[in-house]
C-alpha positions, -999 to +999 in steps of 0.1 A: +613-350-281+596-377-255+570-377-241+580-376-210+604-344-217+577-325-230+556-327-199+584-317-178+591-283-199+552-278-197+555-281-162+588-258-162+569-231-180+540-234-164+551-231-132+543-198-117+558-179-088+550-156-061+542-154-026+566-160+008+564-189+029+539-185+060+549-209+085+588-190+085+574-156+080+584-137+112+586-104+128+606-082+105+617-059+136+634-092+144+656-090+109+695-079+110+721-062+090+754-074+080+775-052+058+813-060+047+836-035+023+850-043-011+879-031-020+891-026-056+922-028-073+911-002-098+879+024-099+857+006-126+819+005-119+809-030-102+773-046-105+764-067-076+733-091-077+721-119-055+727-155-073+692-174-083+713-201-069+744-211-047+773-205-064+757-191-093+749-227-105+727-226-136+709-258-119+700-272-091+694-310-095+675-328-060+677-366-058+658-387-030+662-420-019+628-433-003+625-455+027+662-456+041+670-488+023+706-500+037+723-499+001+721-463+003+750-466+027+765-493+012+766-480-026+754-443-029+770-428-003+805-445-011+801-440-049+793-404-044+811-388-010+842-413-021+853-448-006+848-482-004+819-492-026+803-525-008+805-558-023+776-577-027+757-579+003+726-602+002+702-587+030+674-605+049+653-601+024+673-620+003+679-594-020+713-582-027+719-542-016+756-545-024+776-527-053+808-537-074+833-537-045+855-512-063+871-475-048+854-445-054+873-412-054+841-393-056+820-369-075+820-337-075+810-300-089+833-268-075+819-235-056+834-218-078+860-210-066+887-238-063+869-263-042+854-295-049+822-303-032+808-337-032+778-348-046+748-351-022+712-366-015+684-373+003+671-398+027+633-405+030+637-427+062+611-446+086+624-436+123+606-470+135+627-488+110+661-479+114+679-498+143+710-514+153+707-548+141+725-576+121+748-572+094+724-584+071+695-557+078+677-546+050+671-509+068+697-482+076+714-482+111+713-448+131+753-444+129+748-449+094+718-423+091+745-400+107+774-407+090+756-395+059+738-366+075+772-353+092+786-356+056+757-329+043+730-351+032+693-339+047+671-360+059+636-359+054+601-372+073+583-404+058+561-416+082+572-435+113+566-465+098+557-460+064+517-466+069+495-460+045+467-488+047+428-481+061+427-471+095+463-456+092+467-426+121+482-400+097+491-372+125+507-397+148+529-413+118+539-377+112+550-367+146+561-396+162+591-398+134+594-362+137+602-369+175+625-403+166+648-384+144+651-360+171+660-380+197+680-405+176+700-376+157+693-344+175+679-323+148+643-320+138+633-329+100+613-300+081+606-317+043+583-347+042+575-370+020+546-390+019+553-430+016+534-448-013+518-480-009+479-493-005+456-470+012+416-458+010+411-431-018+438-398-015+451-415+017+481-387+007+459-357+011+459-366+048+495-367+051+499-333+035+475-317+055+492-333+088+526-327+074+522-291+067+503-283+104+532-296+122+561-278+115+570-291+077+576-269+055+568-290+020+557-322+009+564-343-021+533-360-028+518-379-057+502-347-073+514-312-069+540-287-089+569-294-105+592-316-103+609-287-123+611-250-114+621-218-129+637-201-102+647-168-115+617-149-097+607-152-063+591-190-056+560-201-038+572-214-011+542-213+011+532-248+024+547-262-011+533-294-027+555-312-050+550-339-075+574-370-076+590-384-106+609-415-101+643-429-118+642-465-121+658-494-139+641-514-167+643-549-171+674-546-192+700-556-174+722-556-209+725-515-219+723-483-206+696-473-226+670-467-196+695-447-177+706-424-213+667-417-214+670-398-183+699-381-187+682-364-224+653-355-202+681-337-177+700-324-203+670-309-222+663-290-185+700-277-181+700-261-215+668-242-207+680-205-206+665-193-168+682-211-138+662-241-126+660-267-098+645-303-112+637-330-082+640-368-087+634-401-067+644-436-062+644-463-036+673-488-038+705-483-050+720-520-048+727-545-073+688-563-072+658-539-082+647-537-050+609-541-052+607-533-088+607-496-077+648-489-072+681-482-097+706-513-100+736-499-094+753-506-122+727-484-135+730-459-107+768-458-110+761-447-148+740-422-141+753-407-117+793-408-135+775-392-165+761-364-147+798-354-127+812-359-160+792-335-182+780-310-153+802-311-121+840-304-121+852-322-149+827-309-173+810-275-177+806-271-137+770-262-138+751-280-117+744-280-078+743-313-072+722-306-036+694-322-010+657-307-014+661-288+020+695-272+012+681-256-022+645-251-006+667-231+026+692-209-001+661-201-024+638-188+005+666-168+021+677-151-014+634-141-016+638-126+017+672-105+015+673-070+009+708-062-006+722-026-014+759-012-022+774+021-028+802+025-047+830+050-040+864+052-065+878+018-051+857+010-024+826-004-021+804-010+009+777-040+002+745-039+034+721-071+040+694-068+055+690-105+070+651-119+083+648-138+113+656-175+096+634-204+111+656-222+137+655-254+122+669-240+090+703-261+085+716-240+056+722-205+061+743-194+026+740-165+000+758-161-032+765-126-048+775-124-084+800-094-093+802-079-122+837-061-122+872-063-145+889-055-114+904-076-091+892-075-054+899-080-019+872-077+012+875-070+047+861-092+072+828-090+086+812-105+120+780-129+121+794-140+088+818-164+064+830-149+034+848-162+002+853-149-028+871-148-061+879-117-064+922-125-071+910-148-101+877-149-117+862-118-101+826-128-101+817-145-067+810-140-034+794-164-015+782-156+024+779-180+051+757-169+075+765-175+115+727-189+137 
């Protein structure tokens, strides 16, 4: 075993659990109940639980790309959602943020229920670095940012313009991005992620502290837990501090070895018996290393192909391929629920008790798991999107929750 794969199940183990999050904690008079009937093809005993994840995914895997580097656009987003993969595309950095120029049809992992969904990330972006400019930019454009964000990809605070030096104004980097993405893309960021570079002794420590006073409701930091969690209890979510670990290409530009490194480290995470979520970075995804600190993406291409290919649809379909905020959202409304059914003969009536959900949340979802050898239909329910099932597996139900 590595090194580096026996720090992260250390980590995983040692990573305790408890407490609610503060800052979304609200009046509980405030909470509501949904209900919605089951009904039964035959009278045998069912066993409903609330999934430790969406679609009762054994994993969760989180994957960020820092700084809202164009290739993003141009090579992950393509390679992943499906389309045109850019050709290469030297920038005005004279670095080259293009990819192979070939046709994606996607990658994907299923709900579980007949549907592909594609695979999705994050941006880290810089509001005061995203614009409308040449062809040749080295940033992301706003109709690009939105293109991917539209398409289910989150978003997350890194500083307005990525300062970190002596003198830097922590609070105003954190707030004037804040207000940037809101009045660029209408929505208002709640993850952040503090932007590395040169800066006076645990510079980070005052981006945490600013992050988390202003509306955020974790950072990803240079220290903190993780980047792998057992989420089969209730989390600490309460002003969460995560450490980063970061996927990048080696100097080998000849083999795959670099990238089959990283998949043994995921691998040795999904075969871990509890359900877990495991949270990765990168910057560039273009054909250069951008800065040293970035996947080629030949190398990105193989990673990411090997993970679909093992985990999502055309392999064992256990993975949840999903941004930080979406898991972070399902995982602190699944602590919050209070779930309860009664069962009579063939008909079952399930009742949720719902807590007031922050506003900003995005993601408003809850998977049930069903134990039952009976087939199933359910009746429609207001404030709330159901699927299920029940006419073929018989084991899901998955809620959509209405704001």
């Amino acid at each position: 075993m590595s090194k580096r794969i026996f720090l992260i199940l250390i980590l995983f183990f040692g990573y305790f659990t408890c407490f609610s999050n503060e800052i979304a904690q609200k009046d509980s008079s405030k909470s509501k109940t949904i209900s919605f009937k089951i009904k039964l093809k035959t009278a045998d005993n069912v066993k409903i639980v609330v999934s430790p994840l969406k679609y009762n995914k054994h994993f969760a895997y989180s994957f960020t790309l820092d700084d809202g580097y164009r290739s993003a656009y141009l090579t992950a987003f393509p390679l992943l959602n499906g389309g045109r993969i850019s050709n290469s595309l030297i920038t005005e950095w004279k670095i080259d943020q293009g990819g192979d120029g070939t046709m994606s049809k996607g990658l994907f992992y299923s709900d579980g229920m007949g549907n592909k969904i594609p695979f999705k990330l994050g941006l880290a972006i810089n509001g005061g670095a995203i614009g409308d400019f040449s062809a040749y930019r080295g940033h992301l454009s706003w109709a690009e940012v939105k293109e991917m964000y539209d398409a289910g990809w989150d978003i997350f605070n890194h500083g307005f313009h990525h300062a970190t030096k002596s003198g830097t104004n922590f609070l105003t980097e954190v707030t004037e991005n804040t207000t940037s993405i809101r009045q660029n893309l209408d929505f208002t960021m709640s993850h952040f992620v503090v932007p590395g570079g040169e800066g006076d002794e645990k510079y980070y420590l005052e981006y945490e502290k600013d992050a988390l006073n202003n509306g955020h409701f974790s950072v990803a930091s240079y220290y903190g837990v993780g980047p792998v969690f057992n989420i089969n209890s209730k989390m600490n979510l309460d002003k969460m501090i995560t450490a980063r670990t970061f996927v990048q290409s080696s100097k080998d530009t000849i083999s795959f070895k670099t990238m089959d490194n990283y998949l043994k480290t995921l691998d040795s995470i999904a075969k871990q018996p509890n359900a877990s979520w495991f949270s990765e970075f990168t910057h560039g995804t273009g054909n250069a290393n951008l800065w040293n600190l970035s996947i080629r993406f030949s190398d990105f291409k193989y990673y990411m192909t090997a993970l679909a290919d093992k985990y999502g649809v055309k392999g064992n379909d256990s993975i949840w391929m999903a941004p930080w905020q979406e898991v972070y959202e399902y995982i602190w409304l699944r602590d919050r629920i209070k779930m309860d059914y009664i069962q009579k003969g063939k008909d079952v009536e399930v009742k949720i008790v719902i807590p007031e959900i922050p506003e900003i949340f995005r993601n408003r979802d809850i998977s049930l798991n069903i134990e039952t050898s009976s087939k199933f239909e359910i009746e429609s329910s207001k404030d709330v999107i159901i699927k299920d099932d029940g006419k073929t597996n018989h084991k899901l139900i998955h809620l959509k929750l209405e704001k």
